[in-house]
N, CA, C and O atoms as CSV, one atom per row, in Angstrom:
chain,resi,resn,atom,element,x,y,z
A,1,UNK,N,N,117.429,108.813,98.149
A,1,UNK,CA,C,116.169,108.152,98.428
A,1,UNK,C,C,115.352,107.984,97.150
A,1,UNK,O,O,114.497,107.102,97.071
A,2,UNK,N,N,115.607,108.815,96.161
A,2,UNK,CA,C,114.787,108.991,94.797
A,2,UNK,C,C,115.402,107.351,94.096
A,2,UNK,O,O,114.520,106.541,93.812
A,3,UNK,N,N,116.646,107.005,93.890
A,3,UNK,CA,C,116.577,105.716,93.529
A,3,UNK,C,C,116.638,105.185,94.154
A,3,UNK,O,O,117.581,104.452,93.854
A,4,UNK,N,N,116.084,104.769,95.460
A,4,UNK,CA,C,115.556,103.529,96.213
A,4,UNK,C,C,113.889,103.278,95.439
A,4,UNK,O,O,113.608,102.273,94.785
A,5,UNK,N,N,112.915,104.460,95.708
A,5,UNK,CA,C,112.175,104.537,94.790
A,5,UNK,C,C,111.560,103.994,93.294
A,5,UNK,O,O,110.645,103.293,92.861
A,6,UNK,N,N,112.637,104.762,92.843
A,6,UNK,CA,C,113.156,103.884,91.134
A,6,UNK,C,C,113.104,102.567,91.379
A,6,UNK,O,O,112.062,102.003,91.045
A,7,UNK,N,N,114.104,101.812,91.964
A,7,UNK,CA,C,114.224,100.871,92.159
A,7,UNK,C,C,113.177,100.158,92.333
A,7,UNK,O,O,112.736,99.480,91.405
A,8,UNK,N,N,112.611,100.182,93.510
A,8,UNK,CA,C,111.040,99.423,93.922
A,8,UNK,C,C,110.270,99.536,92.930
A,8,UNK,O,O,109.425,98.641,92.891
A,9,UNK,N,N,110.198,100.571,91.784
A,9,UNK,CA,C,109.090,100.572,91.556
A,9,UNK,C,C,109.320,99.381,90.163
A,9,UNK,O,O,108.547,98.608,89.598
A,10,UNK,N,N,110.806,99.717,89.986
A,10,UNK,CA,C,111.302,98.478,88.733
A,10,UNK,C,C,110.969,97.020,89.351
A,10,UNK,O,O,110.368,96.053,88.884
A,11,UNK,N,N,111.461,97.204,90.318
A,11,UNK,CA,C,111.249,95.330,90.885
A,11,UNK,C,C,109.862,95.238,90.812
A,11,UNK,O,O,109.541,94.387,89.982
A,12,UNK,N,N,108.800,95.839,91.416
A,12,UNK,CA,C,107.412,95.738,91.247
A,12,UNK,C,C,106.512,95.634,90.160
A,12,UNK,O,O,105.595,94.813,90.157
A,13,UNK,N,N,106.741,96.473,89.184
A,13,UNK,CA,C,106.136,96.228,87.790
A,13,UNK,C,C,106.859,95.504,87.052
A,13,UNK,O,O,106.334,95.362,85.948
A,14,UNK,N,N,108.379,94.683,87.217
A,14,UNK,CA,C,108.840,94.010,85.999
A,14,UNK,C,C,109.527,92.655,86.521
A,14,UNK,O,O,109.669,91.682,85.781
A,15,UNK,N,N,109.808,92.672,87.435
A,15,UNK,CA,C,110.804,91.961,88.000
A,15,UNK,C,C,109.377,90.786,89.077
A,15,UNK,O,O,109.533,89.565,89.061
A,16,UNK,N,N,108.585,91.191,89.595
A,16,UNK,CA,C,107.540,90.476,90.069
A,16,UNK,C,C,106.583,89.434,89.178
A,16,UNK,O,O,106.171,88.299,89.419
A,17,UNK,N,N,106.396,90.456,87.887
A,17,UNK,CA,C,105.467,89.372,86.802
A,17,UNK,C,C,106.196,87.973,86.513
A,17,UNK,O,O,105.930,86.772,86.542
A,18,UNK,N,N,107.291,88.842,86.210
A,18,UNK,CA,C,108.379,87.361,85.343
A,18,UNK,C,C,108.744,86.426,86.753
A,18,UNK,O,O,108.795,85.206,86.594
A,19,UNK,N,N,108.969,86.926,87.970
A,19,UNK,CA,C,108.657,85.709,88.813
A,19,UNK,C,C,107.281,84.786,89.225
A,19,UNK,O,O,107.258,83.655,89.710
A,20,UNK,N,N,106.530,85.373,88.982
A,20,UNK,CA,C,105.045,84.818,88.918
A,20,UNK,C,C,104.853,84.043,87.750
A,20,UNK,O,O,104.200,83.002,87.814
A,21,UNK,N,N,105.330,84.421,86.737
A,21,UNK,CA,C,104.883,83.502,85.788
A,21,UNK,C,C,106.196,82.597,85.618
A,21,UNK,O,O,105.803,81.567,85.071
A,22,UNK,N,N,107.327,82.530,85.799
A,22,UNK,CA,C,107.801,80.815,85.641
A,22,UNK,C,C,107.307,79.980,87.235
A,22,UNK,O,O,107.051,78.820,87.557
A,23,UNK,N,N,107.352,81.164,87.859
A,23,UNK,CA,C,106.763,80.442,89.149
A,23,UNK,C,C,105.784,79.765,89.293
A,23,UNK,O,O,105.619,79.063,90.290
A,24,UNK,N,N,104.862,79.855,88.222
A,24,UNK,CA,C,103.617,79.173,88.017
A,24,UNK,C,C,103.576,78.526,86.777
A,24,UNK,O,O,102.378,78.615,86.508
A,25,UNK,N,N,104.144,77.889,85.776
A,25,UNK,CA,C,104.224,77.835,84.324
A,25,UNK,C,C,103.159,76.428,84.516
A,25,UNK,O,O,102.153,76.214,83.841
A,26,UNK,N,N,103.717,75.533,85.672
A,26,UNK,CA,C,103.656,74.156,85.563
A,26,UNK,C,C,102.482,74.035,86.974
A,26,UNK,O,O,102.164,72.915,87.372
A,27,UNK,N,N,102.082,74.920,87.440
A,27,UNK,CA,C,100.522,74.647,88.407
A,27,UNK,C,C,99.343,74.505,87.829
A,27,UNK,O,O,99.089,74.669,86.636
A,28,UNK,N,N,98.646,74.207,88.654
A,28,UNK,CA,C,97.289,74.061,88.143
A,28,UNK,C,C,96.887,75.145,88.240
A,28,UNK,O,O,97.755,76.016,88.313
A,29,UNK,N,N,95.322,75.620,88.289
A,29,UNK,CA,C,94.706,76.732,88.144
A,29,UNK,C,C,94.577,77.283,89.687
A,29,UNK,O,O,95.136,78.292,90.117
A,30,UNK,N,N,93.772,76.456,90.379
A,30,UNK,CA,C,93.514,76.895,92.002
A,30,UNK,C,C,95.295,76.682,92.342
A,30,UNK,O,O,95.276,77.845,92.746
A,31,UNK,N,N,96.563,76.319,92.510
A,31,UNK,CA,C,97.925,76.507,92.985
A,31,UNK,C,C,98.340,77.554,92.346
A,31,UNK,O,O,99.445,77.910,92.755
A,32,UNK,N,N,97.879,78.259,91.434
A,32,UNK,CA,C,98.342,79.525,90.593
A,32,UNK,C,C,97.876,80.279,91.365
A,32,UNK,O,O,98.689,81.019,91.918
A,33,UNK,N,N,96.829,80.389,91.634
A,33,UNK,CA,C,95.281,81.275,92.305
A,33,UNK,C,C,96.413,81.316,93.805
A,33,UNK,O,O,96.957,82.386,94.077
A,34,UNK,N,N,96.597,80.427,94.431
A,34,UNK,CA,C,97.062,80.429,95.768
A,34,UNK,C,C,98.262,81.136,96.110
A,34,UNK,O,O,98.420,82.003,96.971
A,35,UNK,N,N,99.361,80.466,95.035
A,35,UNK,CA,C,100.521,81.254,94.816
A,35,UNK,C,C,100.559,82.830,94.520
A,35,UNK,O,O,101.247,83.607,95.183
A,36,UNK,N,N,100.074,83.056,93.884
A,36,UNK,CA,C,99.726,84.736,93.519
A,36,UNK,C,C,99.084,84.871,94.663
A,36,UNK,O,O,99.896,85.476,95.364
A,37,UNK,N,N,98.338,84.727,95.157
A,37,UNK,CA,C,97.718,85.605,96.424
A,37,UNK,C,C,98.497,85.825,97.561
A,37,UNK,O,O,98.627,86.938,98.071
A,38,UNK,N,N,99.170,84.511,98.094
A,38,UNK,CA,C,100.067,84.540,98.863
A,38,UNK,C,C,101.694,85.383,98.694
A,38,UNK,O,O,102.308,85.893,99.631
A,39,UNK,N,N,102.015,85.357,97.655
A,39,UNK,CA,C,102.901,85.872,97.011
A,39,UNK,C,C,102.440,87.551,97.219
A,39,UNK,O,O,103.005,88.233,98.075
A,40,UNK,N,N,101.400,88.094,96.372
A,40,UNK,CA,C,100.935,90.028,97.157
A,40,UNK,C,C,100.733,89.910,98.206
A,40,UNK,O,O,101.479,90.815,98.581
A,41,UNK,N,N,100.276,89.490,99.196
A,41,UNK,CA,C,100.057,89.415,100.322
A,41,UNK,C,C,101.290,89.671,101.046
A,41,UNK,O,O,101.239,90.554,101.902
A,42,UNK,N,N,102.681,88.898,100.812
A,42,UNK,CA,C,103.965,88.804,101.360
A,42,UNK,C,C,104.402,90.325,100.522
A,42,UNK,O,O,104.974,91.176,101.202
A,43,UNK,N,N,104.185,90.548,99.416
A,43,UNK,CA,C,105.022,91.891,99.186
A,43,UNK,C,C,104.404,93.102,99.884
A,43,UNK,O,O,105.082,94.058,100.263
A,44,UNK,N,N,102.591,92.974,100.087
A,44,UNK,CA,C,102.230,93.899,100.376
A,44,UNK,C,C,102.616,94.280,101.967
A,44,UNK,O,O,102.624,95.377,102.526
A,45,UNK,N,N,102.868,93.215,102.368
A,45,UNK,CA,C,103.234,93.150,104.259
A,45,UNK,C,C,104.693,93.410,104.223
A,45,UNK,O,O,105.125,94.054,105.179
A,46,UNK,N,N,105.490,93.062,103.370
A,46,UNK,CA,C,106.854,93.323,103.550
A,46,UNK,C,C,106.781,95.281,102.692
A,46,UNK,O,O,107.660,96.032,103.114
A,47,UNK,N,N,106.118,95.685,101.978
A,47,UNK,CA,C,106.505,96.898,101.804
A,47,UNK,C,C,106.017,97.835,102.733
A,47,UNK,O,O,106.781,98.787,102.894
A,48,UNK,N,N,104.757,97.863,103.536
A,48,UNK,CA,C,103.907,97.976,104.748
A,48,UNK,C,C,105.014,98.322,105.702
A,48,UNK,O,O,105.063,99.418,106.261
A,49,UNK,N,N,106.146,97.112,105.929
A,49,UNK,CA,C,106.755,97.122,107.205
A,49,UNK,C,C,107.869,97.929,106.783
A,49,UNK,O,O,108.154,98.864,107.532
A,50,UNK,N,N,108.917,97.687,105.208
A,50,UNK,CA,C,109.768,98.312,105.287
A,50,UNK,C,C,109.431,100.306,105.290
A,50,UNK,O,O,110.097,101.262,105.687
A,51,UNK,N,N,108.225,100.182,104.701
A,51,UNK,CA,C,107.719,101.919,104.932
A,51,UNK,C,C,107.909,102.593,106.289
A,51,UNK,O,O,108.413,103.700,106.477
A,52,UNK,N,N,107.414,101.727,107.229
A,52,UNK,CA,C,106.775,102.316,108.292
A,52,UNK,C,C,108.295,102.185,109.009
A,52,UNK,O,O,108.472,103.051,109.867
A,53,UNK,N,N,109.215,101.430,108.849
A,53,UNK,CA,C,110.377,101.290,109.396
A,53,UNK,C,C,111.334,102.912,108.670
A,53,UNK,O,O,111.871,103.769,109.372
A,54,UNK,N,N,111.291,102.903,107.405
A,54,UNK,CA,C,112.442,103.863,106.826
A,54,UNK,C,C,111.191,105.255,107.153
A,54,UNK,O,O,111.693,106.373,107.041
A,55,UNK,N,N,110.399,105.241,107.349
A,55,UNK,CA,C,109.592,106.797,108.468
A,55,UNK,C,C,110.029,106.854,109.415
A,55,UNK,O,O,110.252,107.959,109.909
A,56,UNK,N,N,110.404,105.450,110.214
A,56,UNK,CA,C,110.460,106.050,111.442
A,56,UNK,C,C,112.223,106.755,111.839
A,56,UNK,O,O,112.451,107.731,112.554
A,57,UNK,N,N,113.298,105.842,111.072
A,57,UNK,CA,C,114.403,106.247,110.694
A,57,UNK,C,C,114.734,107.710,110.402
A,57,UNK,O,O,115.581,108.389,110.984
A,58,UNK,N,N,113.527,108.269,108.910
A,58,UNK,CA,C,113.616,109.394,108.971
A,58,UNK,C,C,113.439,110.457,110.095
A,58,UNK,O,O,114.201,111.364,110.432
A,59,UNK,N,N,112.013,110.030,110.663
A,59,UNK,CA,C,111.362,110.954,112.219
A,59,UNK,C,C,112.750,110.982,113.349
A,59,UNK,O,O,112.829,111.967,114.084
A,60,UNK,N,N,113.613,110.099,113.438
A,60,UNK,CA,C,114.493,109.889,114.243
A,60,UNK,C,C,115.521,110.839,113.992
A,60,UNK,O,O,115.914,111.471,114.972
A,61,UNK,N,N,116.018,111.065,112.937
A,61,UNK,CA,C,116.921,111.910,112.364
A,61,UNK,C,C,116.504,113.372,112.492
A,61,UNK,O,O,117.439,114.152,112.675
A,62,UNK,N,N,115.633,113.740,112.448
A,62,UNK,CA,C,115.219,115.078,112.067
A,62,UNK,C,C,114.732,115.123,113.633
A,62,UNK,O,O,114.647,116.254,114.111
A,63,UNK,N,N,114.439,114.137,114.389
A,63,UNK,CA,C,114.496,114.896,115.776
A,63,UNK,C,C,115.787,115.165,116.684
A,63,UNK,O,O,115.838,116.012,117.576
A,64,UNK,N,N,116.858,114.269,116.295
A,64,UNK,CA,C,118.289,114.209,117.160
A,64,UNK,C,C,119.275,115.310,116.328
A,64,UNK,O,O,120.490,115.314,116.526
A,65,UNK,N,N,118.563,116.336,115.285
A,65,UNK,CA,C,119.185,117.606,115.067
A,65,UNK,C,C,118.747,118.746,115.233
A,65,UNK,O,O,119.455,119.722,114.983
């Protein structure tokens, strides 16, 4: 579970910027503004869900032993 961790935390600080910025090289200012918001918004709801999903996985395990 420690490098699942690792992992996320690499995609999040390094692997997210450099998609944001060619993702935006060629927008305007307010489609930059939009894109980035929408863009955390989707990681913050997708890490939200995968959390609350790999808790409940864990809670499941540790009750069926």
């Amino acid at each position: 579970m420690k490098g699942l961790s690792i992992l996320r935390f690499v995609q999040i600080v390094f692997c997210f910027p450099i998609i944001i910025l060619f993702a935006t090289a060629k927008m305007s200012s307010i489609e930059q503004i939009i894109f980035i918001a929408l863009f955390t918004l989707y990681t913050i709801i997708y890490e939200v869900i995968f959390l609350t999903l790999s808790k409940r996985k864990r809670t499941t395990k540790r009750s069926s032993s």
